[in-house]
C-alpha positions in Angstrom: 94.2 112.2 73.6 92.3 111.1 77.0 91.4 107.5 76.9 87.2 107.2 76.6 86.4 104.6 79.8 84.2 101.7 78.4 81.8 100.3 80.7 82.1 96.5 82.0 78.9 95.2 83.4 77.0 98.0 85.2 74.7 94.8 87.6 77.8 93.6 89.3 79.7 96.7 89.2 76.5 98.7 91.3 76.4 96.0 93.8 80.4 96.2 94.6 79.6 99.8 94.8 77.0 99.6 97.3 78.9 97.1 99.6 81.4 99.2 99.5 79.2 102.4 100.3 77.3 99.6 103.1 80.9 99.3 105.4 81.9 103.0 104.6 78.2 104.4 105.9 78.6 102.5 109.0 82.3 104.1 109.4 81.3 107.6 109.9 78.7 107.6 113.2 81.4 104.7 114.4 83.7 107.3 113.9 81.8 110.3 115.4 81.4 108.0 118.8 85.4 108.1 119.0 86.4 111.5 117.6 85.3 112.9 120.9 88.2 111.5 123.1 90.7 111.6 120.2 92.2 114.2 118.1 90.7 114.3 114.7 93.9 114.2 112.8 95.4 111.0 115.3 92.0 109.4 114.8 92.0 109.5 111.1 95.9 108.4 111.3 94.4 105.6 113.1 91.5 104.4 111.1 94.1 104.0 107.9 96.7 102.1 109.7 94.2 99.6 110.8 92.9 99.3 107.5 96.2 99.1 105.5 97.7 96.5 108.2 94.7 94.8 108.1 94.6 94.8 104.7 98.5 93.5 104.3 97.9 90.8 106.6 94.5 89.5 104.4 96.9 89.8 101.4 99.8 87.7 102.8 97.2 84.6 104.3 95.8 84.9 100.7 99.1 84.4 98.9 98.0 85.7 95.8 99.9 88.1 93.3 97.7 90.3 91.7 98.9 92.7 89.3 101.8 94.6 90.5 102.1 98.4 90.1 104.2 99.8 86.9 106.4 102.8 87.0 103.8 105.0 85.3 101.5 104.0 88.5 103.3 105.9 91.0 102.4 109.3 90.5 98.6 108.0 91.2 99.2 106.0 94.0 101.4 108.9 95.4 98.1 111.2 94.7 95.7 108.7 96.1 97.6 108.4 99.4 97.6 112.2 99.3 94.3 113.3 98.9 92.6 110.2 99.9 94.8 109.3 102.8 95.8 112.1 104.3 93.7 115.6 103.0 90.1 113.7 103.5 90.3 112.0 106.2 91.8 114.1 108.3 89.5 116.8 107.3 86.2 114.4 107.4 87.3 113.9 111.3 88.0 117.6 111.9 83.8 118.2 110.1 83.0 115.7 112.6 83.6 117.9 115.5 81.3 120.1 114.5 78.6 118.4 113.5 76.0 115.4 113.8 77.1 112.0 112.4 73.8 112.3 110.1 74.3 115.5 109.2 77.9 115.3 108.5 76.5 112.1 106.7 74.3 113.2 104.4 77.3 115.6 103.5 79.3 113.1 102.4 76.9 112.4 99.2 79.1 115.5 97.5 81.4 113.2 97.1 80.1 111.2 94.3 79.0 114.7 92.6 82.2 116.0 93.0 83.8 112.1 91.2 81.5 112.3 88.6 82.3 116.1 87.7 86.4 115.1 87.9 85.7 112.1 85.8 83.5 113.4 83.4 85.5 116.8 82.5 88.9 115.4 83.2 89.0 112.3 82.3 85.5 112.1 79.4 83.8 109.2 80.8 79.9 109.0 79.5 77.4 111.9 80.5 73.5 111.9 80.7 71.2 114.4 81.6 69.9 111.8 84.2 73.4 111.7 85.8 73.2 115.3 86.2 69.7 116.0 87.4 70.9 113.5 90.1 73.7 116.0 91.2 72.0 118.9 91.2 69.3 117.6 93.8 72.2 116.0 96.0 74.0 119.4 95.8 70.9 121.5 96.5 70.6 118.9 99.6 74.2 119.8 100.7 73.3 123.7 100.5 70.3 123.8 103.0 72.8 121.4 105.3 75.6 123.8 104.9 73.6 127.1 105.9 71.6 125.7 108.7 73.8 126.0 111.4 71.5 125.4 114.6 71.7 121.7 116.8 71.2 119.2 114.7 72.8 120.0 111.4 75.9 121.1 110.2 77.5 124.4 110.9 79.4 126.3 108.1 83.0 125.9 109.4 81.8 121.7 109.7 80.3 121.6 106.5 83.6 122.9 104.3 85.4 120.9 106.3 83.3 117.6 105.0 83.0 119.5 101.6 86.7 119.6 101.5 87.0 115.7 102.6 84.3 114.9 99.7 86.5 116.7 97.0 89.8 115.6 98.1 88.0 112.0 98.2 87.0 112.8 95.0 90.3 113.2 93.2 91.4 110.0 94.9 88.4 108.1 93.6 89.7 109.4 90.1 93.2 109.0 90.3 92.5 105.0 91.9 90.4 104.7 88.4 93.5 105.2 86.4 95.0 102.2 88.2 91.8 100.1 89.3 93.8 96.8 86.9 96.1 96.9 89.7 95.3 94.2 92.2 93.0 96.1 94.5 93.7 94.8 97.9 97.5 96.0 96.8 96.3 99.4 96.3 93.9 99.5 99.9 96.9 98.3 101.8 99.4 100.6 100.6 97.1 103.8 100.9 96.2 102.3 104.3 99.4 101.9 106.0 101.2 105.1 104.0 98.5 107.4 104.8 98.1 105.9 108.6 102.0 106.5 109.1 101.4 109.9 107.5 98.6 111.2 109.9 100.1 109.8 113.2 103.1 110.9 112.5 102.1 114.9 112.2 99.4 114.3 115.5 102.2 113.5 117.3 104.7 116.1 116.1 102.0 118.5 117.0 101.6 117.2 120.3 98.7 114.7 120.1 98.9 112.1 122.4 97.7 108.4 121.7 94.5 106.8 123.3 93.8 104.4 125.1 94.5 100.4 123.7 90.2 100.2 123.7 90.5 103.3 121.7 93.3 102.5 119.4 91.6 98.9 118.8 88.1 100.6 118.3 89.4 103.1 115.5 91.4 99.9 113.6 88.3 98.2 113.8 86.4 100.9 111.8 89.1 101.6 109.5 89.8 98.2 108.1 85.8 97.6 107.6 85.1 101.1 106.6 88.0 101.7 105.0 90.1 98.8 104.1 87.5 96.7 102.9 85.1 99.2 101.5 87.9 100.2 99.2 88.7 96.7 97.8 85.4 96.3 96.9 85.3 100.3 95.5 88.1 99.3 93.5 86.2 96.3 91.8 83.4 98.2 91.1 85.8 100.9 89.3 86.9 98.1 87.1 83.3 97.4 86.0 81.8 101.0 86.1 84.1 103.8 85.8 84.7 106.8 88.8 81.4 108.5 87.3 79.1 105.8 88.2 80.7 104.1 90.9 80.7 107.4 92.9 77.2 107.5 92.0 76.6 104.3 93.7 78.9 104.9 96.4 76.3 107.9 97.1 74.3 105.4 99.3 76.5 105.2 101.6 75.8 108.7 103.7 72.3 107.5 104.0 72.9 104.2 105.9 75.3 106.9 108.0 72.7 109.5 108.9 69.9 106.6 109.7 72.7 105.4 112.5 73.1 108.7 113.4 69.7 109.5 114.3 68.7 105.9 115.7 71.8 104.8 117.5 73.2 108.5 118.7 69.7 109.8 118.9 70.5 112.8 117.0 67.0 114.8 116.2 65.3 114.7 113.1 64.4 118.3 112.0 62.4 119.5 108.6 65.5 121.6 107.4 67.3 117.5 107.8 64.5 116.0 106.2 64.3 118.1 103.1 67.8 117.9 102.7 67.6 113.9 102.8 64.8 114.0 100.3 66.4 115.8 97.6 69.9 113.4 97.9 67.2 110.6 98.3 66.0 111.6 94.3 69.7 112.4 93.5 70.9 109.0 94.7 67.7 106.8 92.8 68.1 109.1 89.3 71.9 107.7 89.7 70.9 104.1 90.4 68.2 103.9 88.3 70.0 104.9 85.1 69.3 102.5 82.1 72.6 100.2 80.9 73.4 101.3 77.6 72.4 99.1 74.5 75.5 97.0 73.5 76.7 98.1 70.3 75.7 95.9 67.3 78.4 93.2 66.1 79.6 92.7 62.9 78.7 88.8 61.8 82.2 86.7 61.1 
């Protein structure tokens, strides 16, 4: 019998979300400016070891045991390192070569579609038609990016790539649900540092050479903000909120990406671009705009 998810309080657990989505939209055009003189694979190797040392270096200054991991954990962390760690980034950076940072940025709002689908089949957290309405328009978005393939948007090959990030992100974000009670910075740093170890280790076998030390700093930088940090805080808000919803929130995030890509890397604004970012706009607001549920009525002692 799956367990039903009960939500905590939906106010605090939508603004961890969107901090969370704040440092990971800033990640990807960041990302985008390095990808060019690294290999996709090293980079995203990269990004997770500077988050998951960062991370374990935060945790040991604090000096503060969370909750430790059970036996029963394993199998989702080991799944979380997996597909989170290794499959999406490394796929996300290999999308990146092929397309614009806000292109490839408003791609990334499948994820949440693709977390609330997982949670809500799999693992029977709360439905509403509003929910879904919401992912239908961010999907319909991802379509007209996905078939445009001219300057400016993303090509087929780029778009599955970044498809294939967003679902493979999407089974972490579920699997890091089953375990959110675990103390999250515990969680970010091992994913970070196993997944960074992971990555590096094939580029090199494969014949990828490292960077630079400005590059190697660089990508550290972006992954403990973008990904170190961003998943404490996505953690938290799974506590409150569930994978549903917090993906839902996390959806923000490709927006504050593609704004940055077209200010700061002056990539062009085209009407097949805008469209697209107007139907994940409406997705994104039915999600965050969703009424809390009335508590339940109490029993008197």
């Amino acid at each position: 019998m799956p367990r039903i998810f009960i939500l905590g309080d939906i106010r605090r657990g939508g603004l961890l979300a969107i901090a969370a989505a704040l440092l990971f939209g800033l990640s990807t055009p960041a990302a985008k400016l390095i990808v060019g003189s690294v290999d996709p694979l090293l980079l995203a190797g990269l990004l997770y070891l500077g988050s998951g040392l960062g991370l374990t270096l935060f945790r040991l200054f604090r000096r503060r045991d969370g909750l430790h991991l059970a036996r029963a954990d394993y199998p989702w962390l080991a799944c979380m390192v997996l597909f989170g760690g290794a499959i999406g980034p490394a796929l996300l950076m290999q999308g990146l070569t092929a397309t614009t940072g806000s292109a490839a940025s408003l791609l990334l709002t499948l994820e949440g579609v693709f977390t609330a689908l997982i949670a809500w089949i799999v693992f029977r957290e709360p439905f509403n038609r509003r929910i879904g309405l919401g992912m239908a328009a961010i999907f319909l978005g991802a379509v007209l990016l996905g078939l445009r393939g001219s300057p400016g948007h993303a090509g087929l090959l780029g778009a599955l790539a970044i498809t294939g990030a967003c679902l493979a992100w999407a089974i972490d974000n579920n699997c890091t649900a089953k375990i959110a009670d675990v103390d999250a910075l515990t969680l970010a740093a091992i994913k970070g540092v196993c997944a960074g170890i992971f990555n590096i280790a094939i580029a090199l076998a494969v014949g990828s050479r490292l960077p630079a030390l400005p590059e190697i700093g660089a990508a550290a930088t972006v992954g403990f903000l973008g990904y170190g940090l961003s998943l404490v805080l996505f953690v938290l808000a799974l506590r409150e909120i569930g994978a549903a919803r917090t993906g839902a929130y996390f959806s923000t995030a490709p927006f504050i990406g593609a704004l940055i890509g077209l200010v700061a890397l002056r990539e062009p604004l085209t009407v097949t671009l805008a469209v697209a970012g107007l139907l994940m706009t409406i997705g994104v607001w039915l999600h965050l705009t969703e009424a809390p549920a009335a508590p339940e009525p109490t029993s008197p002692p």
